[in-house]
C-alpha positions in Angstrom: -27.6 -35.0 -58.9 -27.8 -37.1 -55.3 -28.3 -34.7 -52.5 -28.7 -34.3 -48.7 -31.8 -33.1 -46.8 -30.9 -32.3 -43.6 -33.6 -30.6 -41.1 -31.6 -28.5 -38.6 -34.3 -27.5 -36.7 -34.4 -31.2 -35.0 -31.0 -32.4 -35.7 -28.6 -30.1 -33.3 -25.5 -31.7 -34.6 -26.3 -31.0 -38.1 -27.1 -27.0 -36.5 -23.9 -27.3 -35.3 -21.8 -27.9 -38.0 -23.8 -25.5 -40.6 -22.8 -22.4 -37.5 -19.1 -23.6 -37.6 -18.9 -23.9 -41.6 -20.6 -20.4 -42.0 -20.6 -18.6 -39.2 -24.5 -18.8 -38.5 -27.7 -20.6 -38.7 -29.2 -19.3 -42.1 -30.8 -21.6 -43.9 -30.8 -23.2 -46.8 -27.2 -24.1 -46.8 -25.9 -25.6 -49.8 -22.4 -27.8 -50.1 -21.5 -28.4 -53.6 -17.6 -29.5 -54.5 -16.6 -28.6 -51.3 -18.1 -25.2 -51.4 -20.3 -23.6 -48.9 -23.1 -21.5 -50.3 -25.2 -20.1 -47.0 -27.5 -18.2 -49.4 -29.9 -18.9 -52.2 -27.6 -17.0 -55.0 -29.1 -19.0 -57.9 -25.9 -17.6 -60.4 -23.6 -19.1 -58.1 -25.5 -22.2 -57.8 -25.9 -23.1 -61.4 -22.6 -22.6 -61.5 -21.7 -24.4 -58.9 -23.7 -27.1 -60.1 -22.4 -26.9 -63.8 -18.9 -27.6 -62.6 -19.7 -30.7 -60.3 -21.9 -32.4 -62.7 -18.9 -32.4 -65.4 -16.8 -34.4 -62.8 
């Protein structure tokens, strides 16, 4: 599946948006079918994951 690095730590606008779409700076931040996962939660990601690849 394509994905998105994205280093927050030198890009501030990409800091920016991961504070307004979570509500903080944690890192890694994972956006998968328009879902925000701010957590590594690896049941909810290969979930996630399952359902997007089907599409």
């Amino acid at each position: 599946m394509p994905f998105t690095e994205v280093d927050v730590s030198r890009d501030g606008k990409a800091r920016y948006r991961i504070k307004k779409l979570t509500g903080r700076t944690r890192t890694p931040v994972f956006i998968i079918g328009g879902y925000v996962v701010s957590d590594f939660n690896r049941h909810r990601l290969d979930k996630l994951l399952e359902v997007e690849e089907r599409r």
